[in-house]
Steps between C-alpha positions, in 0.01 A plus 500: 500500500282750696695782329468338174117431525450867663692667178249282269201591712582865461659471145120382395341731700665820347384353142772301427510107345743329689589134565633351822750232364545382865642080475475280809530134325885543414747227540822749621608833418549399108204369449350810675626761345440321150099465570482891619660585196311315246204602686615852438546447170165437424409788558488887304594736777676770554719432748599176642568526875626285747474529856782359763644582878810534527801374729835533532570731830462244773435758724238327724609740808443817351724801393223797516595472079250378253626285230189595244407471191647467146394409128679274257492528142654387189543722186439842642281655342369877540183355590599211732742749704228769538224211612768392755575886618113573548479159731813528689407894579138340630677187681724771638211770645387190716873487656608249296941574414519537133778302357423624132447305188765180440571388114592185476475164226550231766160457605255264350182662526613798320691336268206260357206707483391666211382853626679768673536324827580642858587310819453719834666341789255697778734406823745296655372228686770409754527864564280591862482897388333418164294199694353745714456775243307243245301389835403883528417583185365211389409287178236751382674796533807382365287372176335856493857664453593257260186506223483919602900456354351270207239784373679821594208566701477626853108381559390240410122287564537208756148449411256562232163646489240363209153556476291238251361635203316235363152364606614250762863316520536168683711483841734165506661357779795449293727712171315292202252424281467155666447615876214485648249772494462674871293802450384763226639855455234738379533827281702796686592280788848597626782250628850550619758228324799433697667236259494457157558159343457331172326220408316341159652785312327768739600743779300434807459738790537401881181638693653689838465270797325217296614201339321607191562575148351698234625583115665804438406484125437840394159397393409444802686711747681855506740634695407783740806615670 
């Protein structure tokens, strides 16, 4: 789940709508994988992308090998199989083994969601050279290689830089139009948003070390980096 919300933080970030179909009130692993799907299927996207660790090695000693990383997919596409190249070569700078893309019509997720969908297995869990790799690397970084795979893109922001444009813009201590009002933004004040989120239809901005929001409506803000 910290990958998963990382790769949304950044996803947004970079410009892009994307939805974090995350379920935590499922009965077992039916019911679970039902309610991420229809919550998937909500949705207009691109790409629909779930994120899972891995096991399998039972290696909890250690063989100086790395089990690493893989993608799954169903119907392989030209697309698909070039998204999954661009984030196993990314997964793979990092140190992670690359154990290529695997086709296969025996797993649910892929199998009931209705766009081009991709499931990245990022390690192996009961495997101590991957434990210790993931615990160098970390969360972030690993999230970083995946969304840089995503958009073919070797830099990309980790923050934002707006300036407001109009005459004054109110601060909220919450994302929506319902939070209460904290503070005023003035006219060519800057601010550096670390998290996008959506709420009431809206993008709002995270304020850099704050617990603050402001709209990122384009009539009110621009982006300066």
């Amino acid at each position: 789940r910290l990958i998963t919300n990382e790769i949304v933080k950044l996803l947004r970030l970079n410009g892009h709508k994307t939805y974090n179909c995350t379920v935590s009130n499922g009965k077992n692993q039916n019911d679970v994988l039902a309610k991420i799907c229809a919550k998937h299927n909500k949705t207009k996207v691109l790409y629909d992308i779930s994120v899972h660790l891995n096991s399998g090695r039972k290696d909890k000693k250690g063989d100086k090998k790395v089990g690493g990383f893989e993608v799954w997919i169903t119907n392989p596409t030209k697309d698909k199989k070039n998204v999954s190249k661009r984030i196993r070569k990314q997964m793979e700078e990092l140190g992670f083994t690359d154990r290529g893309t695997e086709i296969t019509n025996g797993l649910y997720f892929l199998n009931h969601t209705k766009s081009p969908a991709l499931l990245l297995e990022i390690c192996f869990v009961d495997d101590k050279d991957d434990y210790k790799l993931y615990k160098e690397k970390g969360y972030k970084e690993i999230s970083k290689a995946i969304v840089k795979g995503l958009l073919n893109k070797e830099k990309i922001y980790e923050q934002r830089k707006v300036q407001i444009i109009s005459k004054t813009l109110k601060i909220r201590e919450g994302a929506g139009l319902t939070k209460k009002k904290v503070g005023t933004a003035l006219k060519d004040e800057k601010y550096t948003i670390t998290n996008i989120l959506y709420a009431d239809g809206i993008m709002w901005g995270k304020i850099k070390n704050k617990k603050q929001y402001i709209s990122l409506n384009e009539k009110y803000v621009k982006y300066i980096d």
